[in-house]
C-alpha positions as CSV (number, residue, x, y, z in Angstrom):
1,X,0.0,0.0,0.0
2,X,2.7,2.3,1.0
3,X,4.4,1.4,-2.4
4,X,1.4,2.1,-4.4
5,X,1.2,5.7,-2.8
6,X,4.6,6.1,-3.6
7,X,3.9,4.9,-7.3
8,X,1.1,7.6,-7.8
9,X,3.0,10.3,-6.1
10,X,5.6,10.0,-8.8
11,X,3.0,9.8,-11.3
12,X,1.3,12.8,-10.4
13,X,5.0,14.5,-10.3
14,X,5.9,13.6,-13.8
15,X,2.2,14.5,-15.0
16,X,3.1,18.0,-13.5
17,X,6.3,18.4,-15.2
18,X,4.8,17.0,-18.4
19,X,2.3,19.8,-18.1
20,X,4.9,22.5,-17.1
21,X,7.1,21.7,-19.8
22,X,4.2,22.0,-22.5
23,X,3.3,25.6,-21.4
24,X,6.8,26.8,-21.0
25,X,9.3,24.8,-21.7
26,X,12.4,26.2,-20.2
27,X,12.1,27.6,-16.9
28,X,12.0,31.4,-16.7
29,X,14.9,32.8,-15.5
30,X,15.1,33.5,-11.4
31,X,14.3,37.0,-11.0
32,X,14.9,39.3,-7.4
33,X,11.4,41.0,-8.0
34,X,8.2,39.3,-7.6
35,X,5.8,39.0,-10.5
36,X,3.7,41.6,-10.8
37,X,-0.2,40.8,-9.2
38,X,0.8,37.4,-7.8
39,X,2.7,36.6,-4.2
40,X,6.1,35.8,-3.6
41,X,6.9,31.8,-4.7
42,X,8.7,29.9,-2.1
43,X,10.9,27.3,-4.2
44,X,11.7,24.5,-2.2
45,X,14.5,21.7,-3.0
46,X,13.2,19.1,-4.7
47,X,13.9,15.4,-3.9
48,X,16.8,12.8,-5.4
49,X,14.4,10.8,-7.1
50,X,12.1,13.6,-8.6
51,X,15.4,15.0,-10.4
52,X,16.0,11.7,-11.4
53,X,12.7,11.2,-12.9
54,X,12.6,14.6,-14.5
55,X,16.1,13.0,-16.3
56,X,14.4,10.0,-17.7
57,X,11.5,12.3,-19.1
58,X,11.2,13.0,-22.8
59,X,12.4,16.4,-23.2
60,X,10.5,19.2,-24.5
61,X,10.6,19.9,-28.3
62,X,11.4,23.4,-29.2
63,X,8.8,25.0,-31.1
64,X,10.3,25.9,-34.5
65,X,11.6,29.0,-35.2
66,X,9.3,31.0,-37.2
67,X,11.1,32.9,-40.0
68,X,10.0,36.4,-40.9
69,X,8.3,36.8,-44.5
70,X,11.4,38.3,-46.6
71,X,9.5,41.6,-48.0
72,X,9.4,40.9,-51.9
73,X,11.0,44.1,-53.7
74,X,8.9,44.9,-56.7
75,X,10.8,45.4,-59.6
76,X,10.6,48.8,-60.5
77,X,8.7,49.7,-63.0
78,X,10.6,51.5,-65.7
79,X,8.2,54.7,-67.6
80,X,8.7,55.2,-70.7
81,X,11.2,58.1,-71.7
82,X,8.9,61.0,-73.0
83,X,11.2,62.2,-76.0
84,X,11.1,66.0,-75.8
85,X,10.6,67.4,-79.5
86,X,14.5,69.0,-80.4
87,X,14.7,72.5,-80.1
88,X,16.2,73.7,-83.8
89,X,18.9,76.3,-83.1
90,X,18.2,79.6,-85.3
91,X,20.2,79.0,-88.6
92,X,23.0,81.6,-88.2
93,X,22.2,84.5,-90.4
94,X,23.8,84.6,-93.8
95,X,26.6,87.7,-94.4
96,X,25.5,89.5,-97.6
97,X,28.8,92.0,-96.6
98,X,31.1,90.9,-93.9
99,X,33.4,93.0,-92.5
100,X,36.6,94.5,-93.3
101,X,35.6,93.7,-97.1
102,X,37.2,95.7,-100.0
103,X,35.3,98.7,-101.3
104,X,36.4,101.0,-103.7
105,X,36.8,104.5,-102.2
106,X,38.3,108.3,-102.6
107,X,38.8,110.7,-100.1
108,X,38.4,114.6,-99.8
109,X,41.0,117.0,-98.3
110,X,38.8,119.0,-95.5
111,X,40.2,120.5,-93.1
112,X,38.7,121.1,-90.4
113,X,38.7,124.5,-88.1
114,X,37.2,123.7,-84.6
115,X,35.4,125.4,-82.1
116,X,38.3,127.2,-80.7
117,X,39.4,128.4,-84.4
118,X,42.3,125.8,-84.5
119,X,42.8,124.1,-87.8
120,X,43.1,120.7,-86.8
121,X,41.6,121.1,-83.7
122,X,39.8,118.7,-81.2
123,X,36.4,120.9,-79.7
124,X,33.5,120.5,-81.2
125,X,31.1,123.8,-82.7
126,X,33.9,124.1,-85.5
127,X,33.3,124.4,-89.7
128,X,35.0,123.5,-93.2
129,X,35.6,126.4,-94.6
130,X,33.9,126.1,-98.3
131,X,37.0,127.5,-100.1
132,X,39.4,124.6,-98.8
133,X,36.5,121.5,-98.4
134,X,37.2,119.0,-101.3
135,X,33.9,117.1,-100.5
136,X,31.2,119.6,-100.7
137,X,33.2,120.5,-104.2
138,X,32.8,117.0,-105.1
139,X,29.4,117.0,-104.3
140,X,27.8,120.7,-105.7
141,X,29.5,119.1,-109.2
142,X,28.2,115.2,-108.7
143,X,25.2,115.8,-106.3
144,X,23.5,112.2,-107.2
145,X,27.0,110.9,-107.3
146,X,25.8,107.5,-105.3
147,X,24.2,106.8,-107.8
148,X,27.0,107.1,-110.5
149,X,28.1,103.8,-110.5
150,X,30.3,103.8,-113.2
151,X,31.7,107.0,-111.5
152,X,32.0,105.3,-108.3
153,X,33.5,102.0,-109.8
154,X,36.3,103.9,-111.2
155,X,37.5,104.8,-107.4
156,X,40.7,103.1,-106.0
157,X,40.2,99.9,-103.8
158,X,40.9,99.4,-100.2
159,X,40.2,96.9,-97.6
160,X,38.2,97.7,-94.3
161,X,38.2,99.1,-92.1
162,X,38.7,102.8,-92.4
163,X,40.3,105.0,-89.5
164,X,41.8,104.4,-86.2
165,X,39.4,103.8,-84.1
166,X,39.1,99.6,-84.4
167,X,43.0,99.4,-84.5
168,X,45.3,101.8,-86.9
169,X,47.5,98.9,-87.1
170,X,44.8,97.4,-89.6
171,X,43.7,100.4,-90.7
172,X,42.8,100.8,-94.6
173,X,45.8,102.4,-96.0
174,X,44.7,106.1,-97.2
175,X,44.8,109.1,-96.7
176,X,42.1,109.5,-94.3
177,X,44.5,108.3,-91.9
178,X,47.5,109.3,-93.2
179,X,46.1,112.7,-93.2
180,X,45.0,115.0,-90.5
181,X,42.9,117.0,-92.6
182,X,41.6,114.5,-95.3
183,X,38.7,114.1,-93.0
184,X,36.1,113.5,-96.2
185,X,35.8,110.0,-97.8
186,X,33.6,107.6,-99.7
187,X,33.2,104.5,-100.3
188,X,31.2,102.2,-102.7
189,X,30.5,98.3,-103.0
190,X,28.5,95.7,-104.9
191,X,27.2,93.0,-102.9
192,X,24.7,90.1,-104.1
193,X,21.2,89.1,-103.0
194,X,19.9,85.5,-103.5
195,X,16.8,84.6,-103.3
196,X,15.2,87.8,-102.0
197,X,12.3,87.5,-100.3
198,X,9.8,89.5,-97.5
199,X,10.0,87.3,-95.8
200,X,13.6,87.4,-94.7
201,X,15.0,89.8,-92.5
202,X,17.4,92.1,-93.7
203,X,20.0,93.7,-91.1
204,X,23.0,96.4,-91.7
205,X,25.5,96.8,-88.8
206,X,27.7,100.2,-89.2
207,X,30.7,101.2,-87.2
208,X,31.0,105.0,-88.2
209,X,32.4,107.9,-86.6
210,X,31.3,110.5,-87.5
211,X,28.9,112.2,-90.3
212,X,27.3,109.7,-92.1
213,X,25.3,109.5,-95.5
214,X,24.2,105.5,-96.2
215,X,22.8,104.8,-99.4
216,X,21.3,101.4,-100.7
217,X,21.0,101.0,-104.5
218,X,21.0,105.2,-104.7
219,X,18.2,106.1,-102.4
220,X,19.0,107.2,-98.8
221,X,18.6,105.3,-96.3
222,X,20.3,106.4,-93.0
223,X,21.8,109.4,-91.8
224,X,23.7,111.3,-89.0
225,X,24.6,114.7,-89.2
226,X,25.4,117.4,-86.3
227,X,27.2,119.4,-88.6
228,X,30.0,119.5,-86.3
229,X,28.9,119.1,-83.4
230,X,28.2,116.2,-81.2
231,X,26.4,112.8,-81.2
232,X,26.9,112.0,-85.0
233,X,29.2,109.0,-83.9
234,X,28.5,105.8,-82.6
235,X,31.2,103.3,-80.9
236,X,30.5,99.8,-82.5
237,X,29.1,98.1,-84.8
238,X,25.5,99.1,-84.4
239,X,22.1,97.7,-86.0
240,X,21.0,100.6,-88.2
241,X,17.6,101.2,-89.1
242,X,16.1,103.4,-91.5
243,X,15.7,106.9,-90.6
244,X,14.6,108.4,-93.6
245,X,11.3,107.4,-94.3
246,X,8.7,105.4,-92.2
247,X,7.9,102.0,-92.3
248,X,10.9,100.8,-94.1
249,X,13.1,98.5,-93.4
250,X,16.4,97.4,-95.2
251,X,14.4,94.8,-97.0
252,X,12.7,97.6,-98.9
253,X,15.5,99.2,-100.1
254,X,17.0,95.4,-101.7
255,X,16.0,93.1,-104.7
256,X,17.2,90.1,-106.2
257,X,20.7,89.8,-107.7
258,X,23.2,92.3,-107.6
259,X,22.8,95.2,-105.1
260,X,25.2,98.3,-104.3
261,X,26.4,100.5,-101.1
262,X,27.7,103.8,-101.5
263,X,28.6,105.8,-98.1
264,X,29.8,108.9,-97.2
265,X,31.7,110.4,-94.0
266,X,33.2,113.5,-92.8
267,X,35.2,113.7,-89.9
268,X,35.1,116.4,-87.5
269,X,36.9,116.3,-84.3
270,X,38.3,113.4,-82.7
271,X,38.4,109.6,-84.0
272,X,37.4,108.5,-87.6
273,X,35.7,105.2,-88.6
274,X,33.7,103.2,-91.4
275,X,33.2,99.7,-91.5
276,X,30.1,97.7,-91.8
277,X,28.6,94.5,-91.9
278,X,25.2,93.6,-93.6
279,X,22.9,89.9,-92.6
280,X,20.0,87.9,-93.9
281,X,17.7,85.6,-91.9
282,X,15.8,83.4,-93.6
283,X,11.7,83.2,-92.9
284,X,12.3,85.3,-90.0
285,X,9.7,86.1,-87.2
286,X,11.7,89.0,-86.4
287,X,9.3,92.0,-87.1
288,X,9.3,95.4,-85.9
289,X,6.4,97.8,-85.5
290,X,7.9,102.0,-86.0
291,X,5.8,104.9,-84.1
292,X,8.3,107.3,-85.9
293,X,11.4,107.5,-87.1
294,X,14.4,109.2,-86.1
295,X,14.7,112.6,-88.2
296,X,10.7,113.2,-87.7
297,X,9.3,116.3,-86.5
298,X,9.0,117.6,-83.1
299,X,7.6,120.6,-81.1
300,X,10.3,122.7,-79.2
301,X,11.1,125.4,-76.9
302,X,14.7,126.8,-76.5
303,X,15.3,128.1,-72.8
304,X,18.2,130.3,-71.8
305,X,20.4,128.1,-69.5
306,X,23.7,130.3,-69.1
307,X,26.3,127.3,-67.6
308,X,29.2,128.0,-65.3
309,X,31.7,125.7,-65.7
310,X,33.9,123.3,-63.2
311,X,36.5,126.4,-63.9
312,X,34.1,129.1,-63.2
313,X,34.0,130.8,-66.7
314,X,30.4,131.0,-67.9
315,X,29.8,128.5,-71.4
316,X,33.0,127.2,-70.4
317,X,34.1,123.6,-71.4
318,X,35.0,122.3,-68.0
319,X,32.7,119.4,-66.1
320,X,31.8,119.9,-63.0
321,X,29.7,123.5,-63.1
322,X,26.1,124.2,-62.4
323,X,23.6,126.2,-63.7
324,X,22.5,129.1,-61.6
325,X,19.2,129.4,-60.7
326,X,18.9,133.2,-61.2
327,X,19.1,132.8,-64.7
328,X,17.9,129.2,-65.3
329,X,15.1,129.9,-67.7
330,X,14.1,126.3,-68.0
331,X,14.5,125.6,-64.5
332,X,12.1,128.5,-64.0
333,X,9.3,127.3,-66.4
334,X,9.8,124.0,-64.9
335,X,9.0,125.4,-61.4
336,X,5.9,127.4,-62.7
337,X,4.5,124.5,-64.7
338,X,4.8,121.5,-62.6
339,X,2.9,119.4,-64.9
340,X,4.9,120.6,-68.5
341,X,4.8,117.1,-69.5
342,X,1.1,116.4,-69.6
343,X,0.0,119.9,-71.0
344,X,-0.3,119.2,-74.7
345,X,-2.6,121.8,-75.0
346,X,0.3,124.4,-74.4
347,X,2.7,122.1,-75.8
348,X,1.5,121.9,-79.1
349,X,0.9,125.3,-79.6
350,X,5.3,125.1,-79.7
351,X,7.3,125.6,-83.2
352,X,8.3,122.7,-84.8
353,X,11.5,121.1,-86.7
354,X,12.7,118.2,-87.9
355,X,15.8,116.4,-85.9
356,X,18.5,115.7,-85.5
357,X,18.8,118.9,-83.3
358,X,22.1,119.7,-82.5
359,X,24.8,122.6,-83.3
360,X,23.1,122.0,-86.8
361,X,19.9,123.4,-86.0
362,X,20.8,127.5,-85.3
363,X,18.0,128.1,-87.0
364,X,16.3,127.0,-83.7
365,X,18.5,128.9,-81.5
366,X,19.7,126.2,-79.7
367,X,23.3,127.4,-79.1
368,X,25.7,129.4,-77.0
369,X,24.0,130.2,-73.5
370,X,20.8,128.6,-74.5
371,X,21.4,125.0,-72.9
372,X,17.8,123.9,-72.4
373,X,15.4,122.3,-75.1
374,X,12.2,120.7,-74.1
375,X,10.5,118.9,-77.0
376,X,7.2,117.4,-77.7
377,X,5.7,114.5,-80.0
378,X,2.7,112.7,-80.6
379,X,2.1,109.6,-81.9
380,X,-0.4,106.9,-83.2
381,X,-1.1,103.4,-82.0
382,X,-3.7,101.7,-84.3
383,X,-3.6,98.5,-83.0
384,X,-3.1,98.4,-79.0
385,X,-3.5,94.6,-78.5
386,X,-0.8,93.8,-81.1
387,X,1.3,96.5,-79.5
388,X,1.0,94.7,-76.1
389,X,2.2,91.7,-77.8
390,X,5.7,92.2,-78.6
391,X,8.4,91.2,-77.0
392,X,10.0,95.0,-76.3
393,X,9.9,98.8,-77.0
394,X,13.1,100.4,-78.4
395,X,13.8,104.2,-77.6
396,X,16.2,104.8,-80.6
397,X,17.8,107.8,-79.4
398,X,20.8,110.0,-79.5
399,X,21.4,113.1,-77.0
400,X,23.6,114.9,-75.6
401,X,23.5,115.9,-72.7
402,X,21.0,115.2,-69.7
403,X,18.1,113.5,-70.7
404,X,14.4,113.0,-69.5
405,X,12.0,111.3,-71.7
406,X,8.2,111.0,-70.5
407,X,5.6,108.6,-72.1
408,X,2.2,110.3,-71.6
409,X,3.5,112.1,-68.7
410,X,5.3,109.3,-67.2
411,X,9.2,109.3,-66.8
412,X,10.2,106.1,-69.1
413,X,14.3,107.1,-70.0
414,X,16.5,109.4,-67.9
415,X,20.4,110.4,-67.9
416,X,21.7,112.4,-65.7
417,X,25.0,113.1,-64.7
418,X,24.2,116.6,-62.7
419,X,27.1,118.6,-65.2
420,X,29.6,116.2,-63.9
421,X,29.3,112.2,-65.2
422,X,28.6,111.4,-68.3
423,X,25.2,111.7,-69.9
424,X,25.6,111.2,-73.6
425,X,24.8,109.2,-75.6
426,X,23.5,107.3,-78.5
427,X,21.5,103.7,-79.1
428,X,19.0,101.9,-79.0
429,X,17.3,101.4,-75.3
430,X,15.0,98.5,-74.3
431,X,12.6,100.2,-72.3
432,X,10.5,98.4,-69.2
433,X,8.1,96.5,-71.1
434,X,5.7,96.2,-67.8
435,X,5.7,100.1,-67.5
436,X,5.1,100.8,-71.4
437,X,2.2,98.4,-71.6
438,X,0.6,100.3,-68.6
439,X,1.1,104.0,-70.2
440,X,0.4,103.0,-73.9
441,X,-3.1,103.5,-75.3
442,X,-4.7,102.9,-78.7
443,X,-4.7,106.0,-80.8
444,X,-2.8,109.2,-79.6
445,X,0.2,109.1,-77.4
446,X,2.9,111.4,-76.8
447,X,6.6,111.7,-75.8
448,X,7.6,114.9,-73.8
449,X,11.7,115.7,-73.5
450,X,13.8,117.5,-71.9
451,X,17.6,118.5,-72.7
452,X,19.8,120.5,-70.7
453,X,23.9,120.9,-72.4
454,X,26.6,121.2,-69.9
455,X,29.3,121.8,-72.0
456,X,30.8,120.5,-75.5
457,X,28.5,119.8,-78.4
458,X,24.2,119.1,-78.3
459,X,22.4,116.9,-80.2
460,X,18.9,115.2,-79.6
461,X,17.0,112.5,-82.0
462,X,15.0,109.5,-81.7
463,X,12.7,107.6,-82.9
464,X,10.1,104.6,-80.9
465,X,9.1,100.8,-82.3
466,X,7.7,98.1,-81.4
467,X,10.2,95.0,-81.5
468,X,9.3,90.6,-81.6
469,X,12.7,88.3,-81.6
């Protein structure tokens, strides 16, 4: 009996481990801290013959380790390449004259007597004297001689460029460098045109310094002339656009086949320069809209200005003066009509003359002490919308020397330079397109200008377009 209690105990001891093992398997590991929400276990030593027994039981198979899912990379998925379409370059545009090209020429013995009586001289405000000037000879005896052709063809032949001012060390070899007072010269060249058409775009580029008389296939297309004076030069090659009658272009003045260019300069005062380059673009989009031209007409006033140079003598020639108030006529008429620039009614009541105003135009009066010149134009714009639609405006101007230019009373161009920076100038300037668009109106508009000369020479032209690239 005792043996068969014995018997069961150990068979309800191995039943417990068998069901001990199947819930846990290995024993926890014996921790200080009791288990959180139950009492503190006791663990008493257990006998000889239960730790044999727990020996001879089947151990506990460990439950199989359970891999994690691998994450499956989908492969990408590769899009198409979206071709963009090419973007064609512009075709270069093709040189009809390139340059430094040979052109047959002759030059003029003119001396020159400046603005301080010097022959030879370097101020500005000088003359030829008609007795001694080869060129206006030349011309009173062949006065359509650009068109002479035969005439000009007969001229000697030089390569460009002529004068001193690109380099003298590649300087045409003539006397309008190798002579001080040869200051007159022309030149002539034929030049080819194939397959002419409207709808390319037709370009000249002149360096020229200074008076200048372009003509293409005998009719006149551009010119700058202060008569001595100032502004009548440019310092590159410069795009040059028709100034002699409106709405032309180079294109008009070209045909088919063979084409000529016959030039004249006459240099005044300082450096000397001709050289020129001319371009076609094929079916261009390039377009320009003109307002007016350069060498159009303008209402003016002349105001006595007297100006007292850096040196203190009054119409001197020195920077850094001032004009006095006490006798600053414009100043004054600026003071008493604050709002000059928007009263066309008194504006247009003004003279009128056609520029370039400069030394040239004494007829006007605007010399000697009389340094102001305010100046007044209106305009046209027939189609606003297609106006708004280009890609600039272009102020073509030349002055000289403080300039403020008002669109419709607005301020749109100014150069400054208070008598003592430079203010002078001549090009083409892109105005803000933003600000234009917001003055500009369909039908009448109007530029308003004022000029003020410090010293040296004056000069004042311009012309307005709309320009798409």
């Amino acid at each position: 009996m005792k043996k068969l209690t014995s018997l069961m105990l150990v068979l309800a001891m191995l039943a417990s481990a068998a069901l001990m093992t199947a819930c846990g398997g290995e024993e926890a590991p014996a921790t200080d801290a009791p288990v959180a929400g139950t009492e503190e276990t006791i663990t008493e030593e257990t006998p000889a013959e239960d730790a044999a027994a727990e020996e001879e039981a089947p151990a506990a198979e460990e439950a199989p380790a359970v891999e994690e899912t691998p994450v499956v990379e989908e492969p990408a998925v590769e899009e198409p390449a979206v071709e963009e379409p090419a973007v064609e370059e512009p075709a270069e545009p093709l040189l009809l004259i390139d340059q430094m090209e040979v052109y047959h020429y002759l030059t003029h013995y003119c001396p020159y007597t400046d603005g301080a009586g010097t022959v030879g001289g370097s101020a500005a405000g000088g003359f030829f004297d008609e007795s001694t000037d080869e060129m206006a000879m030349f011309i009173s005896e062949n006065p359509e001689w650009y068109k002479d052709t035969a005439l000009m063809a007969s001229w000697d032949e030089a390569e460009g460029p002529f004068g001193d001012c690109i380099d003298s060390m590649i300087a045409a070899d003539t006397d309008f460098v190798n002579d001080q007072h040869t200051n007159g010269l022309m030149v002539y060249k034929t030049f080819n045109v194939e397959n002419f058409s409207d709808a390319n775009l037709y370009e000249l580029y002149c360096f020229y310094d200074n008076t200048v008389y372009i003509y293409v296939n005998g009719e006149l297309f551009y010119y700058s002339d202060a008569n001595c004076g100032s502004g009548d030069w440019n310092g590159g090659y410069d795009l040059i656009k028709c100034n002699t009658a409106e709405d032309k272009d180079l294109g008009d003045f070209l045909k088919e086949g063979e084409n000529y260019i016959a030039i004249s300069i006459k240099n005044c005062w300082g450096g000397r320069e001709l050289d020129l380059y001319m371009t076609c673009e094929l079916n261009s989009t390039k377009r320009d809209v003109t307002y007016f031209d350069r060498g159009t007409e303008w209402h003016y006033s002349v105001f006595a200005c007297p100006y007292t140079d850096g040196e203190g003598n009054i119409d001197g020639g020195a920077a850094g003066g001032y004009f006095d108030e006490a006798t600053d006529d414009m100043a004054a008429f600026i003071k008493a009509n604050p709002n000059f620039m928007t009263d066309t009614a008194l504006l247009s009541t003004w003279e009128t003359a056609s520029g370039p105003f400069g030394n040239i135009m004494d007829q006007i009066g605007w010399t000697g002490s009389n340094h102001g010149l305010i100046l007044y134009k209106s305009f046209t714009v027939e189609n606003l919308e297609e106006a708004l639609s280009c890609d600039s405006f272009i102020w073509d101007c030349a002055y000289d020397n403080a300039i403020h230019t008002y669109l419709n009373g607005v301020e749109v161009y100014v150069d400054d330079g208070e008598c003592v920076n430079q203010d002078w100038n001549e090009g083409q300037w892109v105005l803000d397109k933003a600000q234009i668009s917001e003055l500009l109106k369909e039908g009448e508009n109007y530029f308003v200008v004022t000029i003020k000369d410090a010293w040296g020479g004056r000069n004042f032209d311009a012309g307005f377009y709309a320009h798409w690239n």
